[in-house]
N, C-alpha and C positions, 0 to 999 in steps of 0.2 A: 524504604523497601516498598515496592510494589503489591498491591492487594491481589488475591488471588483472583482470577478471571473465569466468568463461567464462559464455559466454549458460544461462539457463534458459530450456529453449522450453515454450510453453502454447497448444496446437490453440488459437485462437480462432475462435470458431463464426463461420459463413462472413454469419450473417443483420446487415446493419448496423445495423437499427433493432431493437435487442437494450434492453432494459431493461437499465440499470447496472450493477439485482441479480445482473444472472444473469451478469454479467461479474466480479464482485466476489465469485459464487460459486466461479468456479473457483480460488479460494487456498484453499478447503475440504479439499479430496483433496491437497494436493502434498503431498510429503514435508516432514519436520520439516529435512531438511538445507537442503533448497530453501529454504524458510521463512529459513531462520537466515542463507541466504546474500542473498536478499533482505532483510534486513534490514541485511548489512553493507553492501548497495549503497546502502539508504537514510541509513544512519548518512555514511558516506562524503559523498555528497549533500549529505547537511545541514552537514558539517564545512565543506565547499567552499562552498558559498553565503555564509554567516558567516563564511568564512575563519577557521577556529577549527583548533588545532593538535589532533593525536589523542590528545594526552593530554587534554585536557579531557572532562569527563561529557557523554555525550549526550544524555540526557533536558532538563537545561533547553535546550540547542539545541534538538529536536525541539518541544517545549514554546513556544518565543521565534518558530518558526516555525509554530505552530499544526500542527504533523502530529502523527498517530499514528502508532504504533510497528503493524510491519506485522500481528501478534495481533491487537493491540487493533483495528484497520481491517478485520482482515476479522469480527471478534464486533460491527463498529457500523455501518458503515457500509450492509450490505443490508438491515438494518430500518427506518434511516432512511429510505434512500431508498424504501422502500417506502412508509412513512407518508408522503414528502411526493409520491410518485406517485398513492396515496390521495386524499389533498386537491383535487391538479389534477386531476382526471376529472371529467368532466359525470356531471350526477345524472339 
């Protein structure tokens, strides 16, 4: 079982029709602790949806579930979305 989590709070900008990017930018600046703690929240996550015990490796769970690790999501995720916001725009 997962330990309980105290919240990490993140201002989110008040504008609703915010590009992705700039929502997927603010994992840029937080701290590496913050980072590391979201990441045991996702790791956690993913144990429970799979029902998988904590000793088992997380990566191929993460992997079996198609997610990224929360690093790797914030180095890929605002360029994609940027190329594919790219694409959809009138010319």
């Amino acid at each position: 079982m997962c330990k309980s989590s105290v919240p990490i709070a993140v201002k989110l900008p008040r504008d609703r029709n915010m590009e992705a990017v700039s929502l997927n930018s603010l994992y840029y600046n937080l701290p590496k602790s913050q980072l590391n703690r979201l990441q045991q929240i996702q790791n956690c996550l993913a144990r429970t949806v799979v029902k998988a015990p904590k000793s088992f490796h997380i990566t191929p769970i993460l992997r079996s579930l198609h997610w990224l690790k929360i690093n790797e999501r914030i180095e890929y995720k605002p360029p994609v979305t940027y190329l594919q916001s790219s694409y959809n725009q009138p010319t």
